[in-house]
C-alpha positions in Angstrom: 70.5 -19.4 -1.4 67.2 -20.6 -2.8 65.3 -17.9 -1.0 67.7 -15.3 -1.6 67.4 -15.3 -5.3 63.6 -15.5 -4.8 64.1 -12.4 -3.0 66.3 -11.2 -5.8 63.7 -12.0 -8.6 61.2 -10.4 -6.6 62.8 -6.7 -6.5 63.7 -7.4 -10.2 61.0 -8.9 -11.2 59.4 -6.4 -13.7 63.0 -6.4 -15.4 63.3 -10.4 -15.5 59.6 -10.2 -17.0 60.7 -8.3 -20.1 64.1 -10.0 -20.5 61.7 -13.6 -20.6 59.0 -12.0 -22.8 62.1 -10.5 -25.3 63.2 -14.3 -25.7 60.2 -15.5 -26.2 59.4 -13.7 -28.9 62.5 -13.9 -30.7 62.4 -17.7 -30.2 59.0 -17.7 -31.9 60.8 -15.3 -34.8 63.0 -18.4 -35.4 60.0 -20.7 -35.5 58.9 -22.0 -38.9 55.2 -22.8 -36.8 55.4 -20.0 -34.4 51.8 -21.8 -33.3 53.6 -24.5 -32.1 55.7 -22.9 -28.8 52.4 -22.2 -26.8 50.8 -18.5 -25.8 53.4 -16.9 -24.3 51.2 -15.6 -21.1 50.5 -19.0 -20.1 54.4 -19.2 -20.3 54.5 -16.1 -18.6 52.3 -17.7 -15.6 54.2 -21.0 -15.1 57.3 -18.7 -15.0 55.7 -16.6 -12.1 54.6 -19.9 -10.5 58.2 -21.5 -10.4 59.4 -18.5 -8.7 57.0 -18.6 -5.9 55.3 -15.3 -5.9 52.0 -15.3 -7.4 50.5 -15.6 -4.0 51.8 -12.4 -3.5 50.0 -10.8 -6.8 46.8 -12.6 -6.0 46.9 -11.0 -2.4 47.5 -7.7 -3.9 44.1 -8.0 -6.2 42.0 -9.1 -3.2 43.2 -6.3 -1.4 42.6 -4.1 -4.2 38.9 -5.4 -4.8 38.2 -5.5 -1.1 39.3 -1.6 -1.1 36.9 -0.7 -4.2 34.2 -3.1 -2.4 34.2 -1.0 1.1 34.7 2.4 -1.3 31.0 1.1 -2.7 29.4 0.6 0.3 30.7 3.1 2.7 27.8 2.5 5.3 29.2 -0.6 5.7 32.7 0.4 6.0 31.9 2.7 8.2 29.6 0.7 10.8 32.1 -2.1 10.8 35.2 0.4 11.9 33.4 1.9 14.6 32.4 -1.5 15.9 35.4 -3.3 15.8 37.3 0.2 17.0 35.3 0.4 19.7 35.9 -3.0 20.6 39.1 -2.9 20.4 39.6 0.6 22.1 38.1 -0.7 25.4 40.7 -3.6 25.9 44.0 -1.2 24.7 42.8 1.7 26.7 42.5 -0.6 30.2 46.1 -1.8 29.1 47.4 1.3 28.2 45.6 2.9 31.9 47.3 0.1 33.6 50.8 0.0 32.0 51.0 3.7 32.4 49.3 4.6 36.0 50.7 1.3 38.1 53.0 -1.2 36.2 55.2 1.0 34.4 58.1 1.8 36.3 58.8 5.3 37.5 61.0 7.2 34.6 64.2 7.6 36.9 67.9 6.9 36.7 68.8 2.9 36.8 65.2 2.4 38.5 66.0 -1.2 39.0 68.9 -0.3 41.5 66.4 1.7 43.6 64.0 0.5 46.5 61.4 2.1 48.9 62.2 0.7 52.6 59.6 -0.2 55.2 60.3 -0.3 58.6 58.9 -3.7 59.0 58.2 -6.0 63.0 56.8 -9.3 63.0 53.9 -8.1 63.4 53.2 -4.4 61.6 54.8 -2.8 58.9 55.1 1.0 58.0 55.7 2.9 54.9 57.9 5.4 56.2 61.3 6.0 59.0 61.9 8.2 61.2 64.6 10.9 59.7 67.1 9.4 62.4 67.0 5.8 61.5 67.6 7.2 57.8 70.4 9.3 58.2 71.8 6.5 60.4 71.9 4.0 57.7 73.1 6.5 55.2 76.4 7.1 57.4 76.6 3.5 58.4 76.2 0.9 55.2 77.9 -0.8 52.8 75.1 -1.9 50.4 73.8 1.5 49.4 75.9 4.0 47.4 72.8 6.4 48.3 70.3 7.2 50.7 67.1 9.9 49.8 64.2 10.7 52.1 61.2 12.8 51.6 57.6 13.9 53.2 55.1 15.9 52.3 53.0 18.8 54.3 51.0 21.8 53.3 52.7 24.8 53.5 51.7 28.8 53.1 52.2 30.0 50.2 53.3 34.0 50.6 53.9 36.7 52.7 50.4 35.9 54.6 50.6 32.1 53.8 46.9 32.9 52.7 47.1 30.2 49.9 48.0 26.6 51.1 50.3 24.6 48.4 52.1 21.0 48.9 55.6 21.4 49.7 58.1 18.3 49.6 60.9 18.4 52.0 63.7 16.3 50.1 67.0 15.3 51.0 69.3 17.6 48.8 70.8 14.7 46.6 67.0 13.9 45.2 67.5 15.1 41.9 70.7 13.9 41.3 69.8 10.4 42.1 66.4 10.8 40.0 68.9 11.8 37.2 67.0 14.9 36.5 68.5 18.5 35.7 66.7 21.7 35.8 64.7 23.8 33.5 65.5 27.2 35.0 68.6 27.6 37.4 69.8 24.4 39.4 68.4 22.3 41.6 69.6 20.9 45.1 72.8 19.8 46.1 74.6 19.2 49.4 77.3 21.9 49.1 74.7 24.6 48.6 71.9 23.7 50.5 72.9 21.2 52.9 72.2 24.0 55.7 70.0 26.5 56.7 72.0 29.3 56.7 70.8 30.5 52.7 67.2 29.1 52.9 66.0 27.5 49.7 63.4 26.0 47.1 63.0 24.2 43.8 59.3 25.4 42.2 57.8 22.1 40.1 57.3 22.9 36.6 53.4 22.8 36.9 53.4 25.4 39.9 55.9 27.4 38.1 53.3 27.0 34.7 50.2 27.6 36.6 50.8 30.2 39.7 53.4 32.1 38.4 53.0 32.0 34.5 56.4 30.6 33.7 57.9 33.6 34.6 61.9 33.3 34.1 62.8 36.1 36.3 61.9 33.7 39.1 64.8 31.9 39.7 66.8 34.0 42.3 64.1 35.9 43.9 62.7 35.9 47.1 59.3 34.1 48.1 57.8 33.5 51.6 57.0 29.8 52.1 55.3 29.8 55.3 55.7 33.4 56.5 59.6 32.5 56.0 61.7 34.5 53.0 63.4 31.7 50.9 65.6 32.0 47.7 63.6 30.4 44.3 67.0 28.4 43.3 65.4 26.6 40.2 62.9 25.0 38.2 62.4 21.3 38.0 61.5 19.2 34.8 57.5 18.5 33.6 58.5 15.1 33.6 59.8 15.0 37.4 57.9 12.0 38.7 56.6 11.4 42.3 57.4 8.5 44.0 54.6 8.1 45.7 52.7 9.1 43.2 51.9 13.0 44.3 52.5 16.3 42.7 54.1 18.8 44.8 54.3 22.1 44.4 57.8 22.8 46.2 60.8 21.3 46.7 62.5 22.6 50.5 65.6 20.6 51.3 65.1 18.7 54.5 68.0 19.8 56.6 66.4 23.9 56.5 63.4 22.3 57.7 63.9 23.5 61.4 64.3 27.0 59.7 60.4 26.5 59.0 59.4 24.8 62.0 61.8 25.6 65.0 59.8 23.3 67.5 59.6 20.1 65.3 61.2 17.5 66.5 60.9 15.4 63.0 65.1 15.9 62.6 65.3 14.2 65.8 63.0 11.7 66.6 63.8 8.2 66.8 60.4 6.7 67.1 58.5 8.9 64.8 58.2 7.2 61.4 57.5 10.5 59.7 59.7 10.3 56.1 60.1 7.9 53.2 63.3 6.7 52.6 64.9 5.1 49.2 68.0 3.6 48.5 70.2 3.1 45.4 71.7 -0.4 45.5 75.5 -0.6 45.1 76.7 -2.7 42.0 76.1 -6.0 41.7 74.1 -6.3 45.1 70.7 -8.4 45.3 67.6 -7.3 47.6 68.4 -10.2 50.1 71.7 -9.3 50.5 70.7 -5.3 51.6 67.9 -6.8 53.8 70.1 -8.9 55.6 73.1 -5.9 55.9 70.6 -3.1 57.1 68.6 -6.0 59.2 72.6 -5.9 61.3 72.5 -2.1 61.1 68.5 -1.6 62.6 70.3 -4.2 65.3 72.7 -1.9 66.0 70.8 1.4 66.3 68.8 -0.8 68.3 71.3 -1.1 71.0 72.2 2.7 71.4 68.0 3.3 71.2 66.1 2.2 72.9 62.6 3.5 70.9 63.9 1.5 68.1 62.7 -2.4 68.5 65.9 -5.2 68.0 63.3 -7.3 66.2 62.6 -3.9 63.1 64.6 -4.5 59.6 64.0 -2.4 56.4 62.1 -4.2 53.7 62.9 -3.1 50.2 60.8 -2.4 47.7 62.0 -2.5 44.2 61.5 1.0 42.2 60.7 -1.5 39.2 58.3 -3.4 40.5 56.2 0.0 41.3 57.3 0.2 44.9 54.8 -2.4 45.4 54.3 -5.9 47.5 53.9 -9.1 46.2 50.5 -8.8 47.3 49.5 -5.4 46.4 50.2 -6.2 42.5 48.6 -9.8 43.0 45.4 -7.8 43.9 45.9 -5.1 41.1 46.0 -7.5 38.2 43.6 -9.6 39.8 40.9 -6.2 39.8 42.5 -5.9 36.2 41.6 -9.0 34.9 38.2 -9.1 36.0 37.7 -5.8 34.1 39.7 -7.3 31.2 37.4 -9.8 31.2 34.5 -7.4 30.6 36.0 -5.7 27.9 37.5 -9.0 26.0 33.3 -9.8 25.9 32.9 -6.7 24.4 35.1 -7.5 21.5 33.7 -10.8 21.2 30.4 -9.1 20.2 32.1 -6.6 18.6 33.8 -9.4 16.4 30.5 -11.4 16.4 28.6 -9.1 15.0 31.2 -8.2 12.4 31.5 -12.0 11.7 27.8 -11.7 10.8 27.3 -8.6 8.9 30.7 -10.2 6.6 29.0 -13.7 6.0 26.2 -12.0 5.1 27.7 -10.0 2.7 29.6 -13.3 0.9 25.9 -14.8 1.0 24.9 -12.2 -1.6 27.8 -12.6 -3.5 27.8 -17.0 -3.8 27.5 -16.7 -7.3 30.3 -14.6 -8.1 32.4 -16.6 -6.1 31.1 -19.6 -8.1 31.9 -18.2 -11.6 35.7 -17.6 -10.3 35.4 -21.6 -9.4 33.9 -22.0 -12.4 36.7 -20.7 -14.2 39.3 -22.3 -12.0 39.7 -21.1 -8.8 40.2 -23.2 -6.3 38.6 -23.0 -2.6 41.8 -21.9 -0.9 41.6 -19.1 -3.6 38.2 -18.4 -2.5 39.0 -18.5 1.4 42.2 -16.0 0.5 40.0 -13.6 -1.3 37.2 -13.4 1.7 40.2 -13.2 4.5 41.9 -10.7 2.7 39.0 -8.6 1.5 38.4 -8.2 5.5 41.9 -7.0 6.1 41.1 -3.3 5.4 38.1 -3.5 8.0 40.5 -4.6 10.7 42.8 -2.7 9.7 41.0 0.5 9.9 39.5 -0.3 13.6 43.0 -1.1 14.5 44.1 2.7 13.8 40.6 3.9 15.1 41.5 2.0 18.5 44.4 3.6 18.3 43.2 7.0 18.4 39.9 6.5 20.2 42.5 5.3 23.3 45.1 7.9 22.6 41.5 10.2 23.4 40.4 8.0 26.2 43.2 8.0 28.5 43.9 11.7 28.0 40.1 12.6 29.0 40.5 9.6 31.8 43.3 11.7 33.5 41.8 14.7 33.4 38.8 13.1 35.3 40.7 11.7 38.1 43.1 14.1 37.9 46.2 12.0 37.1 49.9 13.4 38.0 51.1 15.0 35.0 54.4 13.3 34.3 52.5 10.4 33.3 53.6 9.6 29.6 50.2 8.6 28.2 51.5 8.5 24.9 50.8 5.5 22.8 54.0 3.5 23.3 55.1 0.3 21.7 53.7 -2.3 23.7 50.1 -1.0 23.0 50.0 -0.9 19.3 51.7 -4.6 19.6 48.3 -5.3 22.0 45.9 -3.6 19.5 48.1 -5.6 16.6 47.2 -9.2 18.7 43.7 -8.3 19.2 43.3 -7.2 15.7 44.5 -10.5 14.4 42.0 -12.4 16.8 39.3 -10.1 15.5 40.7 -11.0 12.2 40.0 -14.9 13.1 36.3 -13.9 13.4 35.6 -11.6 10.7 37.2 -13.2 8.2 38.8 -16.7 8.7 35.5 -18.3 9.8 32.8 -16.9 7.3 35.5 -17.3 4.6 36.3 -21.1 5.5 32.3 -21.7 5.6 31.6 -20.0 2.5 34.1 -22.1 0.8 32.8 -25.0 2.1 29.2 -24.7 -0.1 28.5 -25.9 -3.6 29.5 -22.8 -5.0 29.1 -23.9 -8.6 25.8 -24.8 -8.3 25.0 -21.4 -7.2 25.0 -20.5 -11.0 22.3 -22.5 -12.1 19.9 -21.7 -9.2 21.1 -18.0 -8.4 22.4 -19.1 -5.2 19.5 -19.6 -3.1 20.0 -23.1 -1.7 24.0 -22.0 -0.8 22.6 -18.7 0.7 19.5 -21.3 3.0 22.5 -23.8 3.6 24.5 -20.5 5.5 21.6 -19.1 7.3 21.6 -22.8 8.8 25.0 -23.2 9.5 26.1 -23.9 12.8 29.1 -21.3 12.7 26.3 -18.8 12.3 23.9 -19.6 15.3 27.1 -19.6 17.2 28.0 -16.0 16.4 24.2 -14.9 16.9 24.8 -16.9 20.3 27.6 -15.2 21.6 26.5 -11.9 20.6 22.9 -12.4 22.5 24.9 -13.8 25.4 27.6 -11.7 26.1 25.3 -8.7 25.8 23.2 -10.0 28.4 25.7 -10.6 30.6 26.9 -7.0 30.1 23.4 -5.9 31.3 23.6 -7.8 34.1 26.8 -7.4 35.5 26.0 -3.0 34.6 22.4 -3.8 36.4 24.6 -5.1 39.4 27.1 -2.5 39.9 24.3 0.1 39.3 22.1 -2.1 42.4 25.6 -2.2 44.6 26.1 1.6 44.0 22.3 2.2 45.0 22.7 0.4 47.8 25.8 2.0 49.4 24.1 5.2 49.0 21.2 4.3 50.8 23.2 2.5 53.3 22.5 3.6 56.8 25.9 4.6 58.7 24.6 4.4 62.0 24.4 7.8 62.6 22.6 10.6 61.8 24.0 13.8 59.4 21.1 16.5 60.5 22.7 19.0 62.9 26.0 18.7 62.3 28.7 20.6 60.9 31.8 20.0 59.6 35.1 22.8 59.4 38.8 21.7 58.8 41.8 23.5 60.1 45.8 22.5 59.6 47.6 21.7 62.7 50.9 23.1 62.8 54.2 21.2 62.7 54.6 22.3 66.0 52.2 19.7 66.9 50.2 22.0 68.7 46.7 23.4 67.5 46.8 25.6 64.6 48.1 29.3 64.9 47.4 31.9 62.7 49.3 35.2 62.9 48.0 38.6 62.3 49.6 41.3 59.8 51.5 42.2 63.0 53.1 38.8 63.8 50.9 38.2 66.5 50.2 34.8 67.0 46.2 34.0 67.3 44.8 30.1 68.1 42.4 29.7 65.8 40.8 26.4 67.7 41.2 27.9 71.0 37.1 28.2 71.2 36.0 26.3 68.1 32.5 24.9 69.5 31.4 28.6 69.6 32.7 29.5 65.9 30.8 26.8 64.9 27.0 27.5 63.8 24.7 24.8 64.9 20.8 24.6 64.8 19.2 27.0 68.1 17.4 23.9 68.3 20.2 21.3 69.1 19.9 20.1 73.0 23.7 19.1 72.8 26.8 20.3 71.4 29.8 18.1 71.0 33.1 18.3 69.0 34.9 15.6 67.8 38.4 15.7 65.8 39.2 13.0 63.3 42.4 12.7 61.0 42.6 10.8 57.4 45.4 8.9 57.5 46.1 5.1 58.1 48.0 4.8 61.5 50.6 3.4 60.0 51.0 6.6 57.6 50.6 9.7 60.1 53.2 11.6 59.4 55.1 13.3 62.3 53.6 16.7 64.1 
């Protein structure tokens, strides 16, 4: 109750103020020595002491003064933002990078009832099924209440397929499950699309921005996705996300995909591992429990196929732990916190330095400080004043970081070309982050050089104009400290830049074992045929473009030899199916 009516006679205060200076007064009118009852300010003061919230007027007049003091010297003001923003800005932006690109989970419906499954042996592991082993489980389990599968390919794009665009083949209940709904049209469902008989496609929202101009007339025309005429059903959502973290720039459902490719065998293939598969847990299952179920079902496709090993089970992956292993996120925070541990030294020198330039500044201000002692202040009034007077300092880097990282991340994902359903907004979490590191900064800046000012003969300052306080600082340990860490911690920036800047040099001038003179590179797509690549003429005649690829290379009349040699990207583990 106690702090409620302190509460109370805070918002009323001004009122309560009046009412007590009203009965003073009259009191003193009924005086016959008026001098007698005291000066009613001093009253006034005890009155404001009893209820607790001087503290808060004497905050609000170092706050004030510490405003008017950086509004007088805006070179200062302005030098210590940037510094302590910069410092700042470094440690939320890697946070922000982090938390957005690799730790947030993906923006979809109930993500933590969805998991990625490997196809996992004793002794190798792939990311992907085969389409089979997939549809398989989706008919025969009891721990999933859904089962979606997708893989990627490059596809033509138009009647000559001259332009080459990344389609997704998806099973036709992706969007539902992603709990996403459509911009233009509809998307994919399995009464409209679950055969091949009406051929269709979902654009993305980027490929519908970009190559077609966000045209709305699209939805329910005809397009040709490689040579093939197909019915543009919809658009999906900007903020579609890819769960493997990819952009496509078509949706196909994955049951026409024999429509496309009348030779692939992908639909049919038992021991190609050529699509990713997800799951949505049922209610109130664990992961152990759906390992163990579907580790009985790969048993039992087992027996009726052969290509499939008894030993296989499907390892989940859980949607909200970034469809990553235990040891995959071990290693990315561990990369993470060596680079956090660059940029927490360059707030220490940020904050350092700051420390510095604000003990400096109280150094030429001792005898000030020892009048107000002089008059009564006492040193935890002295340490208030220089802590709070450093408040609007922080406080402004805080917001600078803010916005200098808000800028950073945007111009980081243009660089390296981040998917665009990234929300790299400043969320929450962040401005809590800049909010912890400002307080730290806070610990530096103002809570040391205040607690060693106070700690001087400030009154003595008077007499002698301050000089012996302002020697007794310049020797202070607190001071050689800060001039310590900042000469250290920059050093050790240059050296750990001078090193990356060596290792870099020295990759480049790393000899491969082979030699780059005469050679020459081309690329071609191999069909999904799994033959070599066919092109087809404006007549439909098919042409093999690699049939005689050695001569439509141009090599050196010098070369004695000529050799071709074919080579593929992918991890072995990750081909997908041709």
């Amino acid at each position: 109750m106690a702090i409620l009516r302190r509460v109370w006679h805070l918002v009323n205060r001004r009122r309560f103020e009046r009412e007590l200076t009203r009965e003073m007064q009259e009191h003193r009118d009924q005086m016959a020595d008026p001098s007698r009852f005291g000066d009613p300010h001093r009253h006034l003061e005890r009155s404001r002491d009893a209820w607790g919230w001087n503290w808060l007027d004497d905050a609000a007049q170092d706050l004030t003064l510490g405003l008017r003091t950086l509004i007088a010297s805006p070179a200062f003001a302005i030098v210590a933002t940037l510094i302590l923003s910069f410092g700042i800005d470094l440690n939320i932006t890697l946070y922000h990078m982090l938390q957005a690109a690799l730790l947030r989970p993906p923006a979809i419906k109930a993500s933590e009832d969805v998991a990625r499954f490997l196809r996992s042996e004793p002794h190798s592991t792939s990311t992907s099924v085969s389409y089979p082993v997939a549809d398989f489980v989706k008919q025969h389990n009891t721990v999933l209440s859904a089962v979606l599968v997708e893989t990627s390919s490059n596809v033509g794009w138009g009647a000559d397929a001259s332009e080459q665009i990344e389609g997704s083949f998806v099973s036709t209940n992706w969007f539902d499950e992603l709990g996403y709904g459509p911009v233009r049209g509809r998307l994919l469902n399995d009464a409209l699309d679950g055969n091949t008989a009406s051929p269709s496609v979902v654009l993305s929202f980027t490929f519908w921005q970009s190559r077609l101009g966000g045209d709305p007339n699209v939805v329910g025309s005809t397009v040709y996705v490689d040579r093939k005429p197909v019915t543009v059903v919809g658009v999906a959502p900007k903020g579609l996300p890819g769960l493997d973290f990819d952009v496509p720039d078509v949706y196909i459902p994955i049951t026409q995909r024999d429509y496309f490719y009348p030779e692939s065998t992908l639909l049919r293939a038992w021991n190609s591992d050529s699509v990713a598969m997800y799951g949505r847990f049922k209610s109130g299952t664990s992961r152990p429990v759906v390992r163990e179920a579907l580790r009985s079902t790969m048993q039992a496709i087992s027996r009726e196929h052969r290509e499939i090993s008894p030993e296989s089970w499907l390892e989940p992956l859980m949607a909200n732990e970034g469809f990553r292993r235990p040891r995959e996120r071990r290693e990315i925070l561990t990369i993470a916190s060596l680079i956090a541990l660059l940029t927490s030294l360059v707030l220490i020198v940020a904050a350092a330095n700051l420390g510095n330039l604000v003990m400096s500044r109280a150094t030429g201000r001792v005898r000030e400080l020892g009048v107000r002692m002089a008059l009564g202040a006492r040193r935890s009034r002295i340490v208030r004043q220089v802590i709070v007077e450093a408040v609007p300092v922080v406080a402004l880097g805080t917001l600078g970081s803010l916005v200098f990282a808000s800028t950073a991340s945007t111009l980081i994902a243009r660089m390296v070309a981040l998917p665009p359903y990234l929300d790299l907004s400043i969320e929450w979490r962040v401005v809590v982050v800049a909010i912890a590191l400002a307080s730290l900064s806070l610990l530096v800046v103002g809570v040391l050089p205040a607690w060693k000012v106070a700690q001087q003969h400030l009154i003595d300052a008077i007499k002698d104009g301050g000089q012996d306080v302002s020697r007794a600082l310049d020797r202070a340990l607190i001071r050689r400290i800060m001039v310590a860490a900042q000469v250290a911690g920059s050093c050790l920036l240059l050296i750990v830049a001078g090193m990356m800047a060596r290792s870099l040099q020295r990759v480049l001038q790393t000899d491969l074992g082979s030699t780059t003179s005469a050679r020459r590179c081309c690329r071609f797509r191999l069909d999904d045929t799994g033959s070599p690549a066919t092109r087809r003429d404006r007549s439909g005649t098919p042409s093999r473009i690699a049939s005689k690829p050695i001569q439509k290379l141009t090599m050196p009349p010098s070369s004695p030899r000529r050799h071709l040699a074919a080579a593929c990207s992918k991890p072995v583990m990750t081909w997908r199916h041709v």
